[in-house]
N, C-alpha and C positions, 0 to 999 in steps of 0.2 A: 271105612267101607271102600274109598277107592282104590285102597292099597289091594283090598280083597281081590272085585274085580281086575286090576291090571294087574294081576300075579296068576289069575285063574286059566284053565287051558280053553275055556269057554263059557258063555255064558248063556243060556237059555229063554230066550222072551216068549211068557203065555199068555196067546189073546185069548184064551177061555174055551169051552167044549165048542166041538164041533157040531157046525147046524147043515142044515140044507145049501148044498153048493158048494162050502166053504172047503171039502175035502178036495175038489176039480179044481177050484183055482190056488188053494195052497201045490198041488203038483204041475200046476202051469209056468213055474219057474223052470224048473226039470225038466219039462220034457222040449222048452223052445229056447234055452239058455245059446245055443248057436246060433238062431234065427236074430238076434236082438238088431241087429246094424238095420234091418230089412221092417220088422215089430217096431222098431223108433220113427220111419214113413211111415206103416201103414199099420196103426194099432186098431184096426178096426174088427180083425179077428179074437180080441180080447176083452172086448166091450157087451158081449153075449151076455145077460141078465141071469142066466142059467147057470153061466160059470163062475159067476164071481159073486161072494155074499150082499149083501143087502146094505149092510153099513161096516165100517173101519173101523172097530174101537179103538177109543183111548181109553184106557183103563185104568193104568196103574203110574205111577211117575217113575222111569225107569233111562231118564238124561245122564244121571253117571255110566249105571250098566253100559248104554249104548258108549259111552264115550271112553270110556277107559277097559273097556274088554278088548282082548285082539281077536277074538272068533264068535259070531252069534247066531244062532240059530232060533230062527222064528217057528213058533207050535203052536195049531190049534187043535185042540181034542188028539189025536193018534197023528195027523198031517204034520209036515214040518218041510220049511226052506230056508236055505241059508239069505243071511241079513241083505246080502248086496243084491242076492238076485230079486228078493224080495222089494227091495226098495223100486228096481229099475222097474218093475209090474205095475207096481203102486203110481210112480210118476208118468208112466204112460198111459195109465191107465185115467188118470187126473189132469194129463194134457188132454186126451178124447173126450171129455167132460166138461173142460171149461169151453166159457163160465156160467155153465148154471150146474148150479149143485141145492140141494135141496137146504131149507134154512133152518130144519131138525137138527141136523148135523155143519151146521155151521156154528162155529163158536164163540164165546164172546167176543175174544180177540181177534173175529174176524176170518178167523185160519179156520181149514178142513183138516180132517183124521189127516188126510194124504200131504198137508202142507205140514203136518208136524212130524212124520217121518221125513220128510225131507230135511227139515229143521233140523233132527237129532242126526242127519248123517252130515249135513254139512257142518255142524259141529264135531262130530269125529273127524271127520277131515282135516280141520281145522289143527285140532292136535294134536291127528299124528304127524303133520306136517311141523310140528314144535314152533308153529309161527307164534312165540310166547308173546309179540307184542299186544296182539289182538286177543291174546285170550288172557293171560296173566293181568293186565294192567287194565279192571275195570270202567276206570277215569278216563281210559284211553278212548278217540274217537272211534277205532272202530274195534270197542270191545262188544263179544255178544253177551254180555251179562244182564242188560235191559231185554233182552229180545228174551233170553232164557226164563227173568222173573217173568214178562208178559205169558210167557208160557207157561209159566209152574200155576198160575191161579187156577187155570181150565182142566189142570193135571188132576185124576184123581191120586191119592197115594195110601198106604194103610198106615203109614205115620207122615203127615205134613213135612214135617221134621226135615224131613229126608229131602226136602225142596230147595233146602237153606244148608244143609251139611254138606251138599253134595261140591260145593263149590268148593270145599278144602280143596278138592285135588283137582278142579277144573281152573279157579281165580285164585288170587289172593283176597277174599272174601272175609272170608270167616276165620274161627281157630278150630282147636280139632273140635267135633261134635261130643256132646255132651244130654245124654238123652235124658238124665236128671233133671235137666233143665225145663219150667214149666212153658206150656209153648206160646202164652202170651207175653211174657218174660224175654223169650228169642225175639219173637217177633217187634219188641221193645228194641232190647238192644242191637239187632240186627238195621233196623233203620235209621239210628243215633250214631254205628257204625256207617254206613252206606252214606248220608246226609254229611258227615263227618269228612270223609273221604272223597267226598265229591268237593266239598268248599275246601277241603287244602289243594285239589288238582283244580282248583275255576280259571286258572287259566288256561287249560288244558280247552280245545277247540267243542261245545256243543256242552261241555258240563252243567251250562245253566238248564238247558232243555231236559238232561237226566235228571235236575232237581225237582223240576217243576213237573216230568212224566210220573216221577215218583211218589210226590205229594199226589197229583190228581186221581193217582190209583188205588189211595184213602177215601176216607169219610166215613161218619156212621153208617148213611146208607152202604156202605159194599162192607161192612162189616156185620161177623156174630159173635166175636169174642169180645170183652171187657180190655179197651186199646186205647190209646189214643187218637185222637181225631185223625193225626196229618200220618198214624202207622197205618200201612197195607195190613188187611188179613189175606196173609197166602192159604188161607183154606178154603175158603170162598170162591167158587167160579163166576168170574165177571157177570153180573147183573145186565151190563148193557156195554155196547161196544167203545172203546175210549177215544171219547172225540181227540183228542192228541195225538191217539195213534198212527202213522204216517203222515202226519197232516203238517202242511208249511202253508198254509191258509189263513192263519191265523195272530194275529198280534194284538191283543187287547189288552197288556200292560207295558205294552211297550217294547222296548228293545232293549235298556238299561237294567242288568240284572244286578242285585243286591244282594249279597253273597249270606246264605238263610244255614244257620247251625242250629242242631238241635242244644238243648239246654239240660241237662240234668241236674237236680236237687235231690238232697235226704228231706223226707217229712221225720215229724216229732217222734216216730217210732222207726226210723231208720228206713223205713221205703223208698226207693228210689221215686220219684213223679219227673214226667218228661213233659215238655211244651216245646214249640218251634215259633220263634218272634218271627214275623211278617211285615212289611210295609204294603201297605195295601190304599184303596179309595172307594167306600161304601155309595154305589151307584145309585142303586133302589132297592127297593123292596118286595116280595111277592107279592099280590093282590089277589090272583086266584091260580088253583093250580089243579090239575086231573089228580084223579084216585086212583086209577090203574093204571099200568105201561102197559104197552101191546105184549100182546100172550102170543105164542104160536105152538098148538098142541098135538096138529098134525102136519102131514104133508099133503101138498097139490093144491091147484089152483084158486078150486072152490075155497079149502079152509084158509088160506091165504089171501082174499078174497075178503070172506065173512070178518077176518081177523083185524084187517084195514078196515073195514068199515064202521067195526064198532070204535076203535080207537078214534076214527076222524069224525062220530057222530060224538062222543063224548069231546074230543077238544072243540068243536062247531058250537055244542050245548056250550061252553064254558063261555066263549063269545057271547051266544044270544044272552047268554044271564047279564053280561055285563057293559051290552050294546051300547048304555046311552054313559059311559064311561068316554074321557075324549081318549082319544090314541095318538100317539106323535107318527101313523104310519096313513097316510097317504092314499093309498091301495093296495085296501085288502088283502084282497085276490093275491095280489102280489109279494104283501109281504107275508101270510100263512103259505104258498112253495116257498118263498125262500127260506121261512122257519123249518119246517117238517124235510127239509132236505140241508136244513144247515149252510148252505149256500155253497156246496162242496159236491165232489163226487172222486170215492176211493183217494181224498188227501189232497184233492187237486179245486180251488176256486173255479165256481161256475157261473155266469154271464147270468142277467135276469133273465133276458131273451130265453138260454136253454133249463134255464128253472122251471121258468114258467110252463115251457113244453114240456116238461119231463113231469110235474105238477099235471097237467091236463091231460097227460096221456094214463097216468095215475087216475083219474075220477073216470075216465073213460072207461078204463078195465074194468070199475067199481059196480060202473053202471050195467054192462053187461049181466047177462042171468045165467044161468046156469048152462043154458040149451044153448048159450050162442058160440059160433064156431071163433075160433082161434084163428090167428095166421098160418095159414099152409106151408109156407115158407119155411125152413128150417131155421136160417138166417136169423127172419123176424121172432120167431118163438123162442131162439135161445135172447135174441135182445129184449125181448117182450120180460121175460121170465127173469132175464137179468136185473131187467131195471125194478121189476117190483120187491126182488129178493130184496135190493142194494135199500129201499125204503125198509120192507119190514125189517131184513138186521140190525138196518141202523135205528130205528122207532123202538125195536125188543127194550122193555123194561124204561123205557122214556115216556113221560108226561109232557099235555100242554101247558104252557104256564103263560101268565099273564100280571104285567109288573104295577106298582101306581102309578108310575108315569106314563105307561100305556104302549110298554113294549110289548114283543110277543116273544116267545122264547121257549125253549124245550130243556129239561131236567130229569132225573133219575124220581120215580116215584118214592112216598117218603117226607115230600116237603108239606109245609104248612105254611097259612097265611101270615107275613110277616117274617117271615127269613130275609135274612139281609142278600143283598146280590153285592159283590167285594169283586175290585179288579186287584190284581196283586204284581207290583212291581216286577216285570218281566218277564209275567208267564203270560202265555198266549191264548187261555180260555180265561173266561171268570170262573169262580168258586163261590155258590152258595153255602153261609154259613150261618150260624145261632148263638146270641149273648148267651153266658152263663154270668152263674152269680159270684164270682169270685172275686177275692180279694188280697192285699198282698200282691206278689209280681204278677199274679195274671189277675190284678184290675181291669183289665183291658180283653177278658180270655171270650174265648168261642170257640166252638164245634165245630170242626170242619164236616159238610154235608157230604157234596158231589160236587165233583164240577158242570156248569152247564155252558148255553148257546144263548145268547141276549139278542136279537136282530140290534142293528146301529150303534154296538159298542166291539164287535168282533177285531175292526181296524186302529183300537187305540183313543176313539173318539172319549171316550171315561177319564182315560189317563192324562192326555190332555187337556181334560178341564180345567183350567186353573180355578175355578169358582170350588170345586169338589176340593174338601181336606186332605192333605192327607195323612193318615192314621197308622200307629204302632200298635198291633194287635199279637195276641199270644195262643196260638193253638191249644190244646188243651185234649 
């Protein structure tokens, strides 16, 4: 396929029929293509609600096309503009925006429609510049083949397929595609490949953090295909946003990675079965934990608003049931902000002190009614608006949870009482996980869940235990 495109005289991208507006701002490339030096200070004549559609789709998974065509042309319904001019619209258009952007259209990975046009063209750039070290050499530090995957889950596409084939002609990835192939099956051996390739290049700068990004973007819960625990399903759009993601915050197995291959076997009837051995330290255990993650089903303040409140009246409920439980946490108060904000903001460690006020400025909002005014300020309303988005994206599809030892902690809804909490030799979140009953080489086997957030184990404090065993376990 990418032989197709980089041989083609063009390639055509369709964001779908034309709606209201969308014909005005499709030809607002055209007619201000001169002005741009001058529209890059002052894009404030471009931000007019009237000319420009409502939302960005992302529609279709279309990373090769963009990357390997020499000419593109963007069409909606009858409208059409070329790729470059389009893009340069789009990102000034997303500079005048930030950062508050609606968290509809924010997605799991964090990214806007408009950060992933950027993404696809800074990946063309990339090679048409032949800079083969950064894109060829996946293992390599600064290959974009994680940022790609992170991307491909949120992509829609009309064969998946195409998520993981596309890499023939972008990495050395894969081999050629083979569309026979059943796609739980790619998805198998595409991460036996990847996991493979990552532990012969470990020493290669950052390859443990690929490992360990890669396992965490598994588990049953982010799966609906019949996989393995520690396999991603690239069909699935991110459930909840990945605490790993940008994040150097965190070290809760330490720093000493143990270089993790997957393992393939034939069963009795010639099947292949895959497992991935772990060194790991079972912390605790859940004790109790929410039944819904935060929903967000509309936009604007009120449902945003309404949406926080039921989530933080059910994780509150979950406490009160369990009040006269002891907790190894001190204050409260204090340690529910640092839980529900993970003790971070956008990847960066946050002080109690501005926890705590970002927490309280949080119940503040809550408390407000409907009728009450807002900050006047433009300033304040885009940081007002910022900081609430930055809770609900990061809370979307998270539960409170609560451990037997009396931590407090947040997880991917999905869990049950009794799920093991596992710190794993040099990855930097924990990983909630579930005994199975196996026997044979995986005596020892388990489910990979989700990854989660522990309050007082995030800095290593688990792995250090010397009292805590430590355990050979086998994915499964």
């Amino acid at each position: 396929m990418g032989a197709i495109f980089r041989a083609a005289s063009g390639v055509i991208v369709w964001l779908g029929q034309e709606g209201h507006g969308t014909a005005a701002a499709m030809q607002l490339p055209k007619r201000i293509r001169r002005y741009w030096p001058s529209l890059a200070q002052n894009p404030g004549d471009l931000t007019d609600s009237s000319r420009t559609p409502p939302e960005c789709p992302v529609r279709l998974w279309i990373i090769q096309e963009i990357v390997c065509a020499r000419d593109i042309v963007v069409t909606c319904g009858s409208a059409t503009a070329f790729w470059d001019d389009f893009v340069q619209l789009v990102q000034i258009i997303e500079a005048r925006h930030h950062p508050s952007s609606r968290a509809s259209q924010t997605l799991g990975s964090g990214k806007t429609a408009a950060q992933y046009i950027s993404f696809m063209e800074e990946l063309r750039t990339v090679t048409e510049q032949v800079t083969k070290q950064a894109v060829k050499d996946y293992a390599n530090e600064e290959s974009m083949v994680p940022c790609v995957l992170t991307a491909a889950k949120d992509c829609e596409a009309t064969d998946h397929r195409d998520k993981l084939f596309a890499f023939h002609h972008i990495v050395r990835l894969w081999n050629r595609p083979d569309y026979g192939m059943d796609i739980a099956m790619l998805y198998k051996l595409f991460a036996t490949q990847y996991l493979q390739r990552i532990a012969y290049a470990i020493s290669e700068y950052s390859c443990d953090e690929k490992t360990m990004d890669f396992i965490c973007s598994a588990g049953i819960c982010n799966q609906q295909l019949q996989l393995p625990s520690w396999t991603p399903d690239w069909s699935l759009p991110w459930k909840a946003q990945p605490l790993w993601l940008h994040n150097t915050c965190y070290n809760a197995g330490g720093s000493d990675i143990k270089e993790i291959t997957p393992v393939t076997e034939l069963d009795a009837d010639d099947t292949p079965s895959f497992r991935l051995p772990l060194t790991v330290k079972f912390f605790d255990k859940v004790l109790a934990v929410g039944s819904e993650g935060l929903k967000i089903t509309e936009t604007g303040p009120q449902a945003l608003a309404e949406a926080l409140r039921v989530w933080l009246f059910q994780s509150m409920s979950l406490l009160h049931v369990h009040r006269r439980r002891p907790s190894v946490h001190d204050e409260q108060h204090v340690a529910i902000a640092r839980t529900i904000t993970a003790d971070q903001d956008r990847g960066k460690k946050l002080s109690v002190e501005d926890v705590v006020k970002r927490y309280d400025a949080l119940l503040e909002f809550l408390r407000r009614s409907d009728d009450d005014t807002s900050p006047f300020n433009r300033e304040e309303l885009l940081e007002e608006e910022r900081l609430h988005l930055a809770f609900a994206n990061f809370l979307r599809g998270r539960v409170f949870l609560i451990t037997e030892k009396g931590h407090f902690g947040l997880a991917q809804e999905g869990l049950v009482s009794g799920d093991s909490i596992a710190v794993v030799q040099g990855a930097p979140i924990p990983l909630i996980m579930r005994p199975t009953a196996c026997s044979g080489p995986c005596s020892n086997g388990h489910r990979l869940l989700c990854e989660t957030f522990v309050l007082g184990i995030m800095d290593g404090e688990a792995w250090q235990d010397r009292y805590i065993p430590v355990e050979e376990v086998q994915l499964v």
